[in-house]
C-alpha positions in Angstrom: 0.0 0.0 0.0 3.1 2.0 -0.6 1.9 3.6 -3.8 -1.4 5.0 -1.9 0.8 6.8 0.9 2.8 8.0 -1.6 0.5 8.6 -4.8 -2.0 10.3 -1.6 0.7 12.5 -0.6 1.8 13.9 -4.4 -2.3 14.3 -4.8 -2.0 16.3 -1.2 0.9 18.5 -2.1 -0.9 19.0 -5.3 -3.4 20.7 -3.7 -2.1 22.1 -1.2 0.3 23.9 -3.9 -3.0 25.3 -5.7 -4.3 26.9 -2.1 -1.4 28.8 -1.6 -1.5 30.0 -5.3 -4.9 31.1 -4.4 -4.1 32.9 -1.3 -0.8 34.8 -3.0 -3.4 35.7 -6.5 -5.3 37.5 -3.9 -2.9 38.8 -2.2 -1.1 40.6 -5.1 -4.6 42.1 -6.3 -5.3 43.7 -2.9 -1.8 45.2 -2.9 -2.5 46.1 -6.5 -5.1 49.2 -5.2 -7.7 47.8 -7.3 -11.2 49.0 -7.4 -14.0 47.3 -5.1 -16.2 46.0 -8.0 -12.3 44.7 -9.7 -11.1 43.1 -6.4 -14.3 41.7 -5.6 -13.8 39.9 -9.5 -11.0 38.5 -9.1 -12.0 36.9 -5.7 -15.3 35.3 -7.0 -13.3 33.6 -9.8 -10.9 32.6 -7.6 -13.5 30.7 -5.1 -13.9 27.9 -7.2 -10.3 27.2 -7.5 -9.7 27.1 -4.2 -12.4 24.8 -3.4 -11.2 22.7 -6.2 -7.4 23.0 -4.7 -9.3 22.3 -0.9 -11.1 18.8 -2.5 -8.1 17.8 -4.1 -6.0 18.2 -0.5 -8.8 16.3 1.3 -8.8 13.3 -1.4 -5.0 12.8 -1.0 -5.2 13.1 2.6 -7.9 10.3 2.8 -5.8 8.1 -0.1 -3.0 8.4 2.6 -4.9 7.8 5.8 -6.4 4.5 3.5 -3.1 3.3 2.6 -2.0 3.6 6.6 -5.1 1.7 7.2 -5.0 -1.0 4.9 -1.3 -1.4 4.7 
């Protein structure tokens, strides 16, 4: 059950990756003095990416916490 730690833990990462590019996107637009209605933009297209990079983080946590259990 090697390959689920590890393939678990890659998928993790991978996600994990994409919430931090989430956080710094936003980030750099407020810094950027943008308008409210511009800001608020970027931020609602940026939701579902996060919750995408969040789901992904949550699968390869449970593919590790599965391949701990079964191995």
């Amino acid at each position: 059950m090697d390959w689920l730690i590890w393939g678990g833990a890659v998928v993790s990462f991978a996600g994990l990756a994409g919430l931090v590019w989430c956080i710094a996107r936003v980030w750099r637009a407020r810094g950027q003095n943008l308008s409210d209605e511009e800001l608020r933009d970027i931020v609602r297209k940026m939701v579902p990416l996060n919750l995408g990079a969040l789901m992904l983080s949550v699968i390869g946590l449970m593919a590790v916490i599965m391949g701990i259990f079964l191995g």
